[in-house]
C-alpha positions as CSV (number, residue, x, y, z in Angstrom):
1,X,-35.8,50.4,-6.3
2,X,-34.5,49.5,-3.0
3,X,-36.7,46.4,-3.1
4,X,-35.5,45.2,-6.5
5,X,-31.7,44.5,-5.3
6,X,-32.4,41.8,-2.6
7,X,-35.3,40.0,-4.7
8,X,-32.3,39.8,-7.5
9,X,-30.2,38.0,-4.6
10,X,-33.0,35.7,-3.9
11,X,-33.5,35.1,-7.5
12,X,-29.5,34.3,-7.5
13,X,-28.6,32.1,-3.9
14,X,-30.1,28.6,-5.5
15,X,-28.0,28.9,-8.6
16,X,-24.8,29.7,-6.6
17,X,-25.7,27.4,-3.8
18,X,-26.1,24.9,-7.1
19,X,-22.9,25.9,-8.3
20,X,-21.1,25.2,-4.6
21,X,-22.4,22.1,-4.4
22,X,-21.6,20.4,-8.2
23,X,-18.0,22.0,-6.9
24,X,-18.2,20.5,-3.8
25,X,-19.1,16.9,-5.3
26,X,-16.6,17.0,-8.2
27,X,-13.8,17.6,-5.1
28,X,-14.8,14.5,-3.8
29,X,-15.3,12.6,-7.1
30,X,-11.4,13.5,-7.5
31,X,-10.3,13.0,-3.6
32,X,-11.7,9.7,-3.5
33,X,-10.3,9.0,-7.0
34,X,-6.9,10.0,-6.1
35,X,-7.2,7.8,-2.9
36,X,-7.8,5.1,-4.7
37,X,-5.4,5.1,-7.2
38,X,-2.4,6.1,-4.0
39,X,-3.8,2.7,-2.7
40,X,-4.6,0.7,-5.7
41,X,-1.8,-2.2,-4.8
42,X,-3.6,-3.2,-1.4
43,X,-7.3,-3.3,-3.2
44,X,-6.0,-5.1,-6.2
45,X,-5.2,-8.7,-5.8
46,X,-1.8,-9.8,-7.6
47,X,-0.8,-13.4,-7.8
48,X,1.9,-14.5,-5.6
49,X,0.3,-12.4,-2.3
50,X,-1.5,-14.9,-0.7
51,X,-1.6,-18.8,0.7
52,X,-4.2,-18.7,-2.0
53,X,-2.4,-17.7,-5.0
54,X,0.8,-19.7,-3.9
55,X,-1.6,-22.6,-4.5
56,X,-2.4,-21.7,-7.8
57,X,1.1,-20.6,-8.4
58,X,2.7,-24.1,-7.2
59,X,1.9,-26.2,-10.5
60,X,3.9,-23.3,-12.2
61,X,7.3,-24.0,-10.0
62,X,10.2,-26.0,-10.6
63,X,9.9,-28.5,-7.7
64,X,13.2,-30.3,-5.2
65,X,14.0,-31.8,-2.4
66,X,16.5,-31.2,-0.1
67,X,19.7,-33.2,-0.6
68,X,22.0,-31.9,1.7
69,X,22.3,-28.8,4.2
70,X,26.0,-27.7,5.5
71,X,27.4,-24.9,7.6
72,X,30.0,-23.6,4.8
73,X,31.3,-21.1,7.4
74,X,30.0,-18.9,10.2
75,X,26.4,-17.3,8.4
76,X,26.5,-19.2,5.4
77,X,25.0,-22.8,4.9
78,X,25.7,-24.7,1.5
79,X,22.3,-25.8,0.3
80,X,21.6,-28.7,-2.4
81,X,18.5,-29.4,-4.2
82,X,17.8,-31.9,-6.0
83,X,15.0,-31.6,-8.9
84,X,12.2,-33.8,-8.5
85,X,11.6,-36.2,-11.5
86,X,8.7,-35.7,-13.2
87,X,7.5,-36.2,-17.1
88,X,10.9,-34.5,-18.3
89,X,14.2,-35.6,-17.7
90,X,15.5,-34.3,-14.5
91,X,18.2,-31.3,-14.5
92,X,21.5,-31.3,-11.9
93,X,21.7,-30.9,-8.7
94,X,21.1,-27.2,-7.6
95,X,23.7,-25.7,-5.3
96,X,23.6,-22.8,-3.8
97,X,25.1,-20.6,-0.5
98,X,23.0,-19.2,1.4
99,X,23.4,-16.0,4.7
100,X,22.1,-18.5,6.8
101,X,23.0,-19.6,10.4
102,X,23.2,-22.8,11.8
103,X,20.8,-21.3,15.0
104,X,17.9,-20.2,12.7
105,X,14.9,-21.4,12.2
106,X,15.4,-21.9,8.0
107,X,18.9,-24.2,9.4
108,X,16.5,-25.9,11.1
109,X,13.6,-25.9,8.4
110,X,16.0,-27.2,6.0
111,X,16.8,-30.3,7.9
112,X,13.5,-31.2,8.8
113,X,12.6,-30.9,4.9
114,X,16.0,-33.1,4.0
115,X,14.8,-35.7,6.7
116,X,11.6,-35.9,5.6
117,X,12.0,-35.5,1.8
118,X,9.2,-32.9,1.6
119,X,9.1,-31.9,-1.9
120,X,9.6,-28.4,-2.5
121,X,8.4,-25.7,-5.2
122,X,11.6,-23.2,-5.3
123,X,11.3,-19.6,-7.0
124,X,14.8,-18.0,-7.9
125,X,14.1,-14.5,-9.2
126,X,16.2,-13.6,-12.1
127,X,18.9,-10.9,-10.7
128,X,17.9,-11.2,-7.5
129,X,19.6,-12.6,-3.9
130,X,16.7,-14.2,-2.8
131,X,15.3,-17.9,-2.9
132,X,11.9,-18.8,-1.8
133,X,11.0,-22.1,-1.3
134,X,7.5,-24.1,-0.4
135,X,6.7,-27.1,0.8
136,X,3.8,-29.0,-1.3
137,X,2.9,-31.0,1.7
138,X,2.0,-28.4,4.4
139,X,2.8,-24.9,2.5
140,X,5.5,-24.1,5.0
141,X,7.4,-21.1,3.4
142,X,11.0,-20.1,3.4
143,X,12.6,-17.1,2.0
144,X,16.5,-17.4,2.1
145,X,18.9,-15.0,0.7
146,X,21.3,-16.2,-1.8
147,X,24.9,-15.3,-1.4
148,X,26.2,-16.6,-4.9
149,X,24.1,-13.7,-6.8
150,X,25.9,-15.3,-10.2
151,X,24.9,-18.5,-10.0
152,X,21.1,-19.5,-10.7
């Protein structure tokens, strides 16, 4: 009898240590699931993150030039684009104020772009303060914040 109990423990340890280890694996399954799905944003790629997908996003812009660039007051520069003619018939002149100084580099950015006539592909995000704009020729960025929120 006394030799009956631990063969019945030996007959048991491999289904228990089976039993630990599908556990152990399905807690990894779901830890490394769960990470993944925490961090899904930096393994998916979403247009509009990259040099790369700016490219492909460019044909998809409106597209100016810079017609003039003015210190309005202290911090805010007065910013006019001009839409580029292309198959349609072109729209107004864009004007917009900007939280800009005239000792930053967009100030500066913005000059060099009205001297040179770079054309630009502009994104103005519905509801939003902000203004990005592109250069076609070298990609330069610029992000500016809008101070007329109203006005597209």
């Amino acid at each position: 009898m006394l030799l009956q109990a631990p063969v019945r423990c030996a007959k048991l340890a491999p289904v228990v240590a089976n039993v630990v280890l599908v556990l152990v694996a399905a807690l990894m399954v779901w830890f490394i699931v769960s990470r993944i799905r925490r961090h899904r944003r930096g393994l998916v790629a979403e247009r509009g993150t990259s040099i790369g997908a700016d490219l492909a996003a460019l044909a998809d812009q409106p597209r100016a030039r810079v017609r003039s660039v003015a210190q309005d007051q202290p911090g805010r520069v007065r910013l006019v684009l001009s839409p580029v003619p292309d198959a349609s018939v072109p729209g107004p002149d864009l004007e917009i104020l900007v939280d800009l100084g005239a000792d930053e580099f967009g100030f500066n950015q913005l000059e060099e772009w009205m001297r040179s006539q770079s054309v630009l592909a502009m994104v103005l995000p519905p509801d939003s303060h902000v203004l990005r704009l592109r250069a076609l020729d070298d990609l330069q960025p610029l992000t500016l914040r809008r101070v007329d929120r109203g006005a597209p």
